[in-house]
C-alpha positions in Angstrom: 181.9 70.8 -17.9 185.4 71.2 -19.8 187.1 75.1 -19.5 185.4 75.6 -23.3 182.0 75.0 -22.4 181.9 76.6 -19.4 183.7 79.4 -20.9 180.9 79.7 -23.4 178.5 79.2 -20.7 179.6 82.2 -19.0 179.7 84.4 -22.4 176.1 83.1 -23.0 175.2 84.4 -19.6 176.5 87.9 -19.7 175.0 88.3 -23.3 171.9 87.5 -21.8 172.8 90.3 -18.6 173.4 92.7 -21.5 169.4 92.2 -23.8 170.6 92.9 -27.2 167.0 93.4 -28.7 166.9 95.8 -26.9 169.9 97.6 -27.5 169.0 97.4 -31.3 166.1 99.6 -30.3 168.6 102.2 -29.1 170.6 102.2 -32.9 166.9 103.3 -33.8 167.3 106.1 -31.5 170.2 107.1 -32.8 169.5 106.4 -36.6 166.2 108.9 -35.9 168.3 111.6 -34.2 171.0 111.4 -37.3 167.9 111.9 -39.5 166.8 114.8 -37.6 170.2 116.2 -37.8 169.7 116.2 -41.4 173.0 114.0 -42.2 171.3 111.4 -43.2 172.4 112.7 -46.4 175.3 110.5 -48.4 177.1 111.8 -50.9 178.1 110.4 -54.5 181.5 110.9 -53.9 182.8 108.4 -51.1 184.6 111.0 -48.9 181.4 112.6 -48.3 180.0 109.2 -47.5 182.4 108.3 -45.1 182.3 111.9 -42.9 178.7 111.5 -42.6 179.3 107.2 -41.6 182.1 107.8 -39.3 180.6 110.0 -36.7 177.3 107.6 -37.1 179.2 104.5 -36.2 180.6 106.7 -33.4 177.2 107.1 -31.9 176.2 103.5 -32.9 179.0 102.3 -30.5 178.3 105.0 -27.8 174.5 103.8 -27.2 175.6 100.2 -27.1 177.6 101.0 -24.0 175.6 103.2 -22.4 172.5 101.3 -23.1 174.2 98.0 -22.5 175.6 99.1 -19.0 171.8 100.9 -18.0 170.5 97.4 -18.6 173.1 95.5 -16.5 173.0 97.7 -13.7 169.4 97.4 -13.9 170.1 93.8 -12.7 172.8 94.4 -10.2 170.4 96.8 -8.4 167.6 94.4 -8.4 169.9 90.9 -7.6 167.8 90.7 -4.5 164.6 91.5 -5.6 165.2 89.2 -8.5 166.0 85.9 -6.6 162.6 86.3 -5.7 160.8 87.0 -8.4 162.9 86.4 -11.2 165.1 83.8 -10.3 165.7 82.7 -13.6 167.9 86.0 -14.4 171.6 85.4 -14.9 172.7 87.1 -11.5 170.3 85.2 -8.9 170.5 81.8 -11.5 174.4 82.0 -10.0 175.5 81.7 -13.9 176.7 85.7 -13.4 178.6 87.0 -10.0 177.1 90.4 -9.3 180.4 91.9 -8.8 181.3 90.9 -12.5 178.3 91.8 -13.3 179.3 95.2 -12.2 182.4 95.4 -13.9 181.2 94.7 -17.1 178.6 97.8 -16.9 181.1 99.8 -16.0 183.1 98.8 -18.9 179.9 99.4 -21.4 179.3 103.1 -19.7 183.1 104.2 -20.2 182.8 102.6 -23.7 179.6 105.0 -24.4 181.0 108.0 -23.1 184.5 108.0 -25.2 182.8 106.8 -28.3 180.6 110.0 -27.5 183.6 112.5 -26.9 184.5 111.3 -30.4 181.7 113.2 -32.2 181.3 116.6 -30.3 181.3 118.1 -26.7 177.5 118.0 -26.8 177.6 114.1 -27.5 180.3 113.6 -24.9 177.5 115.8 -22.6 174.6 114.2 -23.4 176.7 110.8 -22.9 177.4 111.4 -19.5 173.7 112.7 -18.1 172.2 109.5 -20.2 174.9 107.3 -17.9 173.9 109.3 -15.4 170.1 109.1 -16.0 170.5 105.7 -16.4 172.4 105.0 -12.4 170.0 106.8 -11.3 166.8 105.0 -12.4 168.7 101.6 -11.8 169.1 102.6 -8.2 166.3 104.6 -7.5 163.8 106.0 -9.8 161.8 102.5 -11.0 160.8 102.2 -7.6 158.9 105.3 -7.5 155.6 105.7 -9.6 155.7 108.7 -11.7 159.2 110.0 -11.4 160.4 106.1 -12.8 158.5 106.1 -15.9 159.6 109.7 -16.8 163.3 108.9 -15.4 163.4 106.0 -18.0 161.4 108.6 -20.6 164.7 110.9 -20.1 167.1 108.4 -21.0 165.4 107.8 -24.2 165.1 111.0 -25.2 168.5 111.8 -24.3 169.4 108.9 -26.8 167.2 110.6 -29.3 169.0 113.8 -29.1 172.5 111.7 -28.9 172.0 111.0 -32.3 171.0 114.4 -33.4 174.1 115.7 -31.8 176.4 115.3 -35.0 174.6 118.8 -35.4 174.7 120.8 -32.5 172.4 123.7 -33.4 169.7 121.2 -35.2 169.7 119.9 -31.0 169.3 123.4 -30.0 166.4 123.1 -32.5 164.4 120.4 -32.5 165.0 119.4 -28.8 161.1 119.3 -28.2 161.2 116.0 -30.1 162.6 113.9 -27.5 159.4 114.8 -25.8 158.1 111.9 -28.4 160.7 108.8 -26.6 160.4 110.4 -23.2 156.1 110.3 -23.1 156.2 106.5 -25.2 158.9 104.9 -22.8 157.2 106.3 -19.7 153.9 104.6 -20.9 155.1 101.6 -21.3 157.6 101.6 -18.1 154.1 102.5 -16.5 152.7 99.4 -17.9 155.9 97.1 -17.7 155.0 97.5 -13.9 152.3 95.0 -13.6 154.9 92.1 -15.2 155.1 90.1 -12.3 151.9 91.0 -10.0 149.2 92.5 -12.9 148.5 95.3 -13.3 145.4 97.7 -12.3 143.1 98.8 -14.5 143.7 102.7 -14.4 147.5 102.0 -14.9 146.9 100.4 -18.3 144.3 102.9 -19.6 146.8 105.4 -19.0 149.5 103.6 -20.7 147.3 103.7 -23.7 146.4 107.1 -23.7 149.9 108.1 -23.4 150.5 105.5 -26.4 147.3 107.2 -28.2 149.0 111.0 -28.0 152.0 110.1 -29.3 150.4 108.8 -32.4 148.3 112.1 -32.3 152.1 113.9 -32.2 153.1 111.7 -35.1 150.7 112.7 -37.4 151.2 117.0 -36.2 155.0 116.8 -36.8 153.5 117.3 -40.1 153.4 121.2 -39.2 157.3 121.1 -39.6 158.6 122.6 -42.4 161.4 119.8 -42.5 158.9 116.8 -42.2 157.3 114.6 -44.7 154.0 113.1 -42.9 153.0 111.6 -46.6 156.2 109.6 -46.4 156.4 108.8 -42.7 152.2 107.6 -42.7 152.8 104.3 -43.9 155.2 103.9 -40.7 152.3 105.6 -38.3 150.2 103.0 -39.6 152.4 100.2 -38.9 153.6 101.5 -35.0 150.0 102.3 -34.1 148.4 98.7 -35.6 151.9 97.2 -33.8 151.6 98.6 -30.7 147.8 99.0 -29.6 146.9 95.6 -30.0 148.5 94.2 -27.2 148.4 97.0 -25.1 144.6 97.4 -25.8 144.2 93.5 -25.1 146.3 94.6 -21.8 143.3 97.3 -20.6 141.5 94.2 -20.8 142.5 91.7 -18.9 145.6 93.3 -17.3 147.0 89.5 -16.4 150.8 89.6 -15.9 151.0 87.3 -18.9 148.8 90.3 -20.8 151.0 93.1 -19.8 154.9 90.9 -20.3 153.3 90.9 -24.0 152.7 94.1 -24.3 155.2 95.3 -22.5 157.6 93.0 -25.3 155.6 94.7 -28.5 156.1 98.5 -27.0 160.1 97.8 -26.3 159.9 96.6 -30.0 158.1 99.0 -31.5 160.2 101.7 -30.1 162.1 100.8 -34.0 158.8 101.2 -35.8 158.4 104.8 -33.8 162.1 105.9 -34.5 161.5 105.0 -38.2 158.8 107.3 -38.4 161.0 109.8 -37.7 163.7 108.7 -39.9 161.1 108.6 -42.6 159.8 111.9 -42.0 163.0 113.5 -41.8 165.1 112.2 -44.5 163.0 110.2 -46.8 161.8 106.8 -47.6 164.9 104.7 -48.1 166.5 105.7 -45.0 162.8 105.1 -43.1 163.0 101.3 -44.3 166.8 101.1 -43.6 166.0 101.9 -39.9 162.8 99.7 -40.0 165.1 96.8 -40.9 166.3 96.6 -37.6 162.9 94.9 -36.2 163.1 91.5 -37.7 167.0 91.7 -36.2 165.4 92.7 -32.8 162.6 90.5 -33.2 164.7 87.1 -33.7 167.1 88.5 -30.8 163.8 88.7 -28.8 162.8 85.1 -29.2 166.7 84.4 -28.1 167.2 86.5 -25.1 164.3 87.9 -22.8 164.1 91.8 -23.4 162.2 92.6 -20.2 
């Protein structure tokens, strides 16, 4: 192999490390937090366009690294565990070293937190506890039961409000609404534990229920004086038909093939669910412009492995 190919090789390899489908699912976080911060709002004159872009792109580049570096520490954590069981990964495949595997996280975390600084202290704040969230779940919290699943729940929700944080006081708020990421992500990290092994059947029927009251909290955020239910429905419709298909076939037969599929359509829809939000918050245009991030996640998905 020439110093082109295997340079390319390598590149291929640590794009792999890093899952972009499922960092696109993270711009969703941030594109439903912006909306919530009620600056989804673009002015006819193009000065007013461009303070409202600015600080979006901002954010856009801060959840890249910090989601980006969650993810690859995930698999420099689990380089041992992996050669076992998921050999195929780029660190225990020998086609990443683990120590450059660690570098480049590093790199993607320090790149989230100063894109973050760039907006506001409370960005630059909630930058550093997602990072830190993040370390700590890598390390430690998906090997417990129920504090891993709501670990990973924080970091989304954190994300959420990350993109709300353009607006400090609309944080202050609406805070209760990353309740929504944190309850969705644990139920599926819940699930996504029965990937390799299966899982049991009590542990998908409460991934569903968990799935089943967040729709039930969709459909209420109608109660808020700032939130269009009429407009967001048609994107309720869409996540719940999405989602609890497979994770309903999962409660089934909760095969390790079952759940990986499920598991797949939850990380996914995590777009649909933002875009409910978006939707809700700042109207119908905005909604679809965040939905249009699925079919970009969705090609990336058949690309690179997202779990």
């Amino acid at each position: 192999m020439n110093t082109a190919n295997l340079s390319s090789h390598r590149l291929w390899a640590y794009l792999q490390l890093m899952r972009p489908a499922n960092i696109i699912t993270a711009w969703a976080d941030i594109l439903a937090g912006f909306a919530i911060s009620g600056c989804f709002i673009f002015s006819n004159e193009a000065i007013g366009s461009l303070v409202n872009i600015v600080p979006l792109g901002w954010l856009l580049l801060a959840t890249t690294g910090l989601y980006g570096g969650g993810i690859v520490f995930n698999d420099v954590f689990d380089a041992l565990l992996d050669a076992r069981e998921r050999p195929e990964r780029p660190i225990p495949s020998g086609r990443v070293s683990r120590s450059g595997a660690t570098l480049l996280g590093s790199l993607l975390l320090s790149v989230g937190v100063v894109a973050a600084c760039q907006v506001s202290w409370l960005s630059y704040t909630l930058a550093v506890a997602i990072a830190f969230f993040a370390l700590i779940y890598d390390a430690f919290g998906k090997h417990h039961p129920i504090l891993g699943p709501i670990n990973m729940g924080i970091c989304r929700g954190a994300n959420l409000l990350l993109g709300a944080s353009v607006s400090p006081a609309i944080v202050t708020e609406y805070w209760f609404l990353a309740l929504i990421p944190i309850i969705y992500i644990a139920a599926i990290t819940i699930l996504s534990r029965g990937e390799v092994h299966g899982a049991k059947l009590s542990i998908a029927v409460i991934a569903l229920l968990l799935i089943l009251i967040i729709i039930t909290v969709l459909l209420g955020l109608g109660l808020l004086t700032d939130y269009q239910l009429i407009t967001a429905l048609p994107f309720i419709v869409m996540f719940s038909i999405q989602v609890l298909f497979p994770v309903s076939k999962a409660v089934r037969e909760p095969t390790p093939a079952q759940i990986r599929i499920a598991v797949k359509a939850g990380v996914l829809s995590l777009i649909i669910l933002d875009s409910t939000l978006v939707a809700g918050f700042a109207g119908l245009s905005p909604g679809f412009l965040a939905l249009s991030l699925l079919p970009i996640s969705m090609v990336l998905a058949q690309i690179f492995a997202v779990t």
